[in-house]
N, C-alpha and C positions, 0 to 999 in steps of 0.2 A: 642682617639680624644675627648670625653665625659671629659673626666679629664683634657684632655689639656685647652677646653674650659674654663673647670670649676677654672683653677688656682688650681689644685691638684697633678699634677705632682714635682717631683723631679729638681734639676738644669740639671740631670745630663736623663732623661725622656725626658724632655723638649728638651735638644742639639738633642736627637734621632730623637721626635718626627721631631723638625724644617729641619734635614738632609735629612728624608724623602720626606719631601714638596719639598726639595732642588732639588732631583733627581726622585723625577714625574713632567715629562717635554715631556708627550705624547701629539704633535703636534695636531694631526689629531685628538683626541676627545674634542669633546666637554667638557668644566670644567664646573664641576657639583658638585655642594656640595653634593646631593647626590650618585654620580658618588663615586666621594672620600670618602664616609661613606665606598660606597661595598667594594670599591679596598684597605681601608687601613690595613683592618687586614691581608691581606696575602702577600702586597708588605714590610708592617712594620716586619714581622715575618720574611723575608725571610731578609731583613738587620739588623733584630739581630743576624740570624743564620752568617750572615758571618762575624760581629765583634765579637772580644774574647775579653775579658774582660780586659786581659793586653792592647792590641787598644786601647780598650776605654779610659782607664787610659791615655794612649800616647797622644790619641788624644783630650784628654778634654780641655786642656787648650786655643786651637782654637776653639773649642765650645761655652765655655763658654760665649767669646764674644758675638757669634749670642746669644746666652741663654738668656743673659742682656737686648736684645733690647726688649722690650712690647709685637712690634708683632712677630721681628726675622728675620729670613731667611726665614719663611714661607712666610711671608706677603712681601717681598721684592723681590722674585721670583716672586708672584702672580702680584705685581705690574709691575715687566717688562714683563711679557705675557700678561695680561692684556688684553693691547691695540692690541694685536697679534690673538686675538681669542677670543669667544663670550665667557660669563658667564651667568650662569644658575642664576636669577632675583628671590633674596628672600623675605621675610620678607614684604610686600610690596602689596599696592590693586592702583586700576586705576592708574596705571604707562603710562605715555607717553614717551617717549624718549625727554632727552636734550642734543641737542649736544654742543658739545664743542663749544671754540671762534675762530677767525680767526684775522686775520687781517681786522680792522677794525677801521676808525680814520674819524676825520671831521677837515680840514684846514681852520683856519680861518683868511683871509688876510688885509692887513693894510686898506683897504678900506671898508672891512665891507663881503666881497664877499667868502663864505660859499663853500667847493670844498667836496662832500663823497670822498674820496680818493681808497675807495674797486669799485669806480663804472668809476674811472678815468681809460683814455687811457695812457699806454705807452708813454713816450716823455713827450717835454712841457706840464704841466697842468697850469700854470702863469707867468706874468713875471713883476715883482716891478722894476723898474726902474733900475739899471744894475744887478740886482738880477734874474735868471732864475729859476723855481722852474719846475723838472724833475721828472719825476716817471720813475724809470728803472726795469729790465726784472727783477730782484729779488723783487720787489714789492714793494722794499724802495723808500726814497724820496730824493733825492737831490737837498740841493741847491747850484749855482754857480755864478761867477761873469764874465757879459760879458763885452767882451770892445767896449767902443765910447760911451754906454749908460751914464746916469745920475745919479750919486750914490745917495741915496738913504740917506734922514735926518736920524739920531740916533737914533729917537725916531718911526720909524716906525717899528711896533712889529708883528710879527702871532703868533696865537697861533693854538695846535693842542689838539685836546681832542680825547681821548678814550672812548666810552662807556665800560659798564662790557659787558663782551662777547668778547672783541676787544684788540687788541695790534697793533703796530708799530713800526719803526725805521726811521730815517731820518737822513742827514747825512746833519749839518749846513753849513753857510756860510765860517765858519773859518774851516771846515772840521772835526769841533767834532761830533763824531759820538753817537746817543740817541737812546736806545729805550725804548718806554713809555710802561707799562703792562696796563691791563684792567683796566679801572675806572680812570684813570689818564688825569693832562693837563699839558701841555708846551707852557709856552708865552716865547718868543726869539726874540731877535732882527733879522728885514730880514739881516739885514748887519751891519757890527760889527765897526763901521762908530768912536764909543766915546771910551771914555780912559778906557772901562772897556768891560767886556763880562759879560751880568747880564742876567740871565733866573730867571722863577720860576715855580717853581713846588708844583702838589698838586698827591697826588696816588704814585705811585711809578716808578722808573727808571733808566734805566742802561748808564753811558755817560764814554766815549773812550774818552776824551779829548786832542784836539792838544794844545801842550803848548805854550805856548807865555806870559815871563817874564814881558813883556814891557805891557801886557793889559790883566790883570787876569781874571780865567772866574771862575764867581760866581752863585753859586745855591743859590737861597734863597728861601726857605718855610716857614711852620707855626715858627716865631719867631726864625729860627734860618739858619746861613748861611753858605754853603760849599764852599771856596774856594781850586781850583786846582791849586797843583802846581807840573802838570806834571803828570798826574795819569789817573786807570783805578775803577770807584768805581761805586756802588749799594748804592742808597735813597729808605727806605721802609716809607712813610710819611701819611699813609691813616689816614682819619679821624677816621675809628674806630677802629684802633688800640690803645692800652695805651701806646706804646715807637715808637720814631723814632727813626729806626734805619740808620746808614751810615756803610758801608761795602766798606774798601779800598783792592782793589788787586795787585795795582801796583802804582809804587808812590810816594806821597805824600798828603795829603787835611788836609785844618786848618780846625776846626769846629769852631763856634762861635756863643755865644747865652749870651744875655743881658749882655754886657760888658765883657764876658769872652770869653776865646779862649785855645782849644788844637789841637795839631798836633796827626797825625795819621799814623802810621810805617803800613805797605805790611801786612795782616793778623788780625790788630787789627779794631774790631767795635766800635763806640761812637753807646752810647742809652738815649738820652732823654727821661725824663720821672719825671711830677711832679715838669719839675721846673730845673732840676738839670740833668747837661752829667756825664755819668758812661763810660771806656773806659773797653773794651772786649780783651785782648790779641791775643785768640787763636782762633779767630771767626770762623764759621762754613760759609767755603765761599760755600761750595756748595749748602749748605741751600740758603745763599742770593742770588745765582744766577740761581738757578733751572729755576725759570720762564722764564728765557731767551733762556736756552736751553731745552725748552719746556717741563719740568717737574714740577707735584707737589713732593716737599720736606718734607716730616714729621719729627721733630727730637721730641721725648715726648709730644708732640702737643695733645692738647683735642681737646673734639666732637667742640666747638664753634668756636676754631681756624682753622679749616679742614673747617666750613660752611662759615667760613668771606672768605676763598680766592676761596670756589666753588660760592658763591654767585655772585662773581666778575668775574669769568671767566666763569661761564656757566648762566649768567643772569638771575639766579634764587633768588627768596624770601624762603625766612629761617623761619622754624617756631618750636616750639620745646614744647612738651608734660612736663608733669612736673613728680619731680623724674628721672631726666637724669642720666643714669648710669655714672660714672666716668669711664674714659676711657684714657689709652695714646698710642696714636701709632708715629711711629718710620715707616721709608723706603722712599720709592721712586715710583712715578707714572707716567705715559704719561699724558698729558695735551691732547692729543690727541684722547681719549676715553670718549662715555658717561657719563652722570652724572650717570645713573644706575650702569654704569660696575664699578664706583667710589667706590659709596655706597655699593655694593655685595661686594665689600674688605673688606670695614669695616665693614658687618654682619658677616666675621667670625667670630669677636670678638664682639660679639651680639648683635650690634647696629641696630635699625631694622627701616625701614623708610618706606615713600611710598611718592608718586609723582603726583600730581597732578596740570596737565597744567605745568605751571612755578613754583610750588609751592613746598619744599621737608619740607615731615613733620619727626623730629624724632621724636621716641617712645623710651618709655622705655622699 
C-alpha cells in the first residue's frame, strides 16, 4: 500500500493492488484507512495465493484498463460506497461537516414577485395571466396553459436562479423540460406567445427539448447561441470555467458564435474557448451529465477542477496552500455525501485538507 501510494509499483502490482480494493466490500465495518493498512496484508496475500501466474497473464489485459486510470478501481469502488457508509476523517483539524445541496431555486416572476421554491406548497405557487405555475409532488415546477384566461404579451419573462448548494427542474410552457445545476440562472419566456423560443443561460443546464419547426427554441449565453433542432443536450457555461462546453445526446443543435455556425451529430461536443469552437467526436456524455444523475464525474481532473464543482455544490470557499501537489483523478461519486467523506477519497492520494466553517483549505 506504501508503494502503491508512492507511484512505485509495477503495471501489473498496481491491477493486484486495485482488484483488492475492488473485492473489500465489507458492509458492516466501518472504512477506515487505518482499518485497511491492518487488513491488507493478509486479504492481499491471500488473493495472490489464489492467482497463478498463467491467471494473471490471462487476466491482465482487463486489468490493465482499471491500471490506466490515476486513481482505478480503487478509488471508483470507494466512490460508490462512499455515500453508503461513514469514512474515517484524515489529514485535517477543526472539521465541521458540509452537507451536500438539495434542491434549491428562487422564481422570479414577470412582476417582480420573488417565490423560494424549496419553501413552496404543492399545487398552484402563481398564475401569469393564462400561464399557471405548479409545483408537483416530485418537487419540479410546471408550467401550463389554462383556458378563458388572457395570454400573456411575448416579452413577459421569469427567471429562476440557483444558488451554489442548489439545483432544480422545471418543465416550461411548451413542455421543454430544464434542469438548472448549482450556481445557475434561466430567464424564459412565461409563454412562448413570439416567433421564436429564446431563453438564457448563465451556470449550467440540462434541457429535453419539445420540438417545434415552426418556432425554434434558442439558448443563448456568454456570446454564443444554441439552437434546437429536436434534441436532448447539456450547456456547461460557468464563469470560471476556461471552455463552454455543449454536449448533444440526442438529436440535433446548431452552435453559433460571432457569425459562424456548426451542427452537432448524438455524441459529439462543441468547446469554446478563446475566441474559437473546437468540436469533440467522441464526447464523454457521462461526464456531462453526471450532475443530473446525481453524481460527481472525474475523468483526469486536477485538485482545482474537483474544488470549482465542490465549491458550487456544497457552498463552500476554496482556498489553497502553495506547492499544490499535482494530482489527477479519474471515477465517480455520490453528490449525495459530505464534503468530508469527498475529501477522505481524495487523501488516499494524499491530498490533505481541513475544513473550517464553509471554508476547505488544501495542503500540500
Amino acid at each position: 500500500m506504501e508503494r502503491y501510494h508512492k507511484g512505485e509499483l509495477t503495471e501489473t502490482e498496481k491491477a493486484l493492488v486495485e482488484t483488492w480494493y475492488l473485492q473489500y466490500k465489507d458492509q458492516s465495518a466501518k472504512v477506515n484507512f487505518e482499518q485497511l493498512k491492518r487488513d491488507q496484508s493478509e486479504s492481499l496475500d491471500a488473493l495472490l495465493n489464489e492467482i497463478s501466474p498463467i491467471r494473471v497473464k490471462r487476466m491482465w489485459p482487463k486489468y490493465a484498463v482499471a491500471a490506466s486510470l490515476v486513481i482505478g478501481i480503487a478509488a471508483i469502488w470507494l466512490f460508490r460506497y462512499a455515500g453508503q457508509q461513514p469514512v474515517e476523517q484524515t489529514a485535517k483539524s477543526d472539521t465541521h461537516e458540509i452537507s451536500p445541496g438539495g434542491n434549491k431555486a428562487t422564481l422570479i416572476l414577470a412582476n417582480g414577485q420573488q417565490i423560494i421554491l424549496s419553501q413552496a406548497q404543492n399545487g398552484k405557487i402563481a398564475s401569469q395571466g393564462n400561464i399557471q405555475v405548479n409545483k408537483i409532488s416530485s418537487g419540479q415546477i410546471v408550467y401550463s396553459a389554462s383556458v378563458g384566461d388572457t395570454p400573456l404579451a411575448a416579452d413577459a419573462y421569469n427567471t429562476a436562479i440557483t444558488p451554489r448548494g442548489g439545483q432544480f427542474a422545471f418543465t416550461l410552457a411548451d413542455g421543454t423540460k430544464v434542469w438548472l445545476n448549482a450556481a445557475s440562472s434561466l430567464k424564459f419566456p412565461v409563454a412562448f406567445n413570439g416567433s421564436e423560443r429564446r431563453v438564457e443561460l448563465t451556470g449550467e443546464a440540462y434541457f429535453e427539448v419539445t420540438h417545434n419547426a415552426a418556432k425554434p427554441f434558442r439558448v443563448v449565453l456568454a456570446g454564443e447561441t444554441v439552437e434546437d433542432l429536436g434534441t436532448e443536450f447539456d450547456i456547461n457555461a460557468y464563469a470560471d470555467e476556461a471552455v463552454v462546453k455543449t454536449t448533444l445526446l440526442q438529436g440535433s443543435v446548431k452552435i453559433s458564435f460571432a457569425a459562424r455556425s456548426t451542427l452537432l451529430k448524438p455524441g459529439q461536443q462543441s468547446q469554446l474557448k478563446d475566441g474559437a469552437i473546437s468540436v469533440i467526436n467522441d464526447a464523454d456524455l457521462d461526464e456531462a451529465v453526471a450532475w443530473k444523475n446525481g453524481l460527481f464525474y472525474f475523468k483526469d481532473a486536477d485538485i482545482k477542477t474537483i474544488m470549482r464543482q465542490m465549491a458550487r455544490w456544497y457552498d463552500a470557499d476554496i482556498a489553497y496552500e502553495d506547492n499544490l501537489p499535482e494530482r489527477q483523478f479519474s471515477g465517480e461519486i455520490s453528490r449525495n455525501i459530505n464534503a468530508s467523506q469527498l475529501l477522505d477519497i481524495l487523501s488516499f492520494k494524499k491530498v490533505h485538507f481541513k475544513i473550517e466553517g464553509k471554508k476547505i483549505t488544501i495542503m500540500h
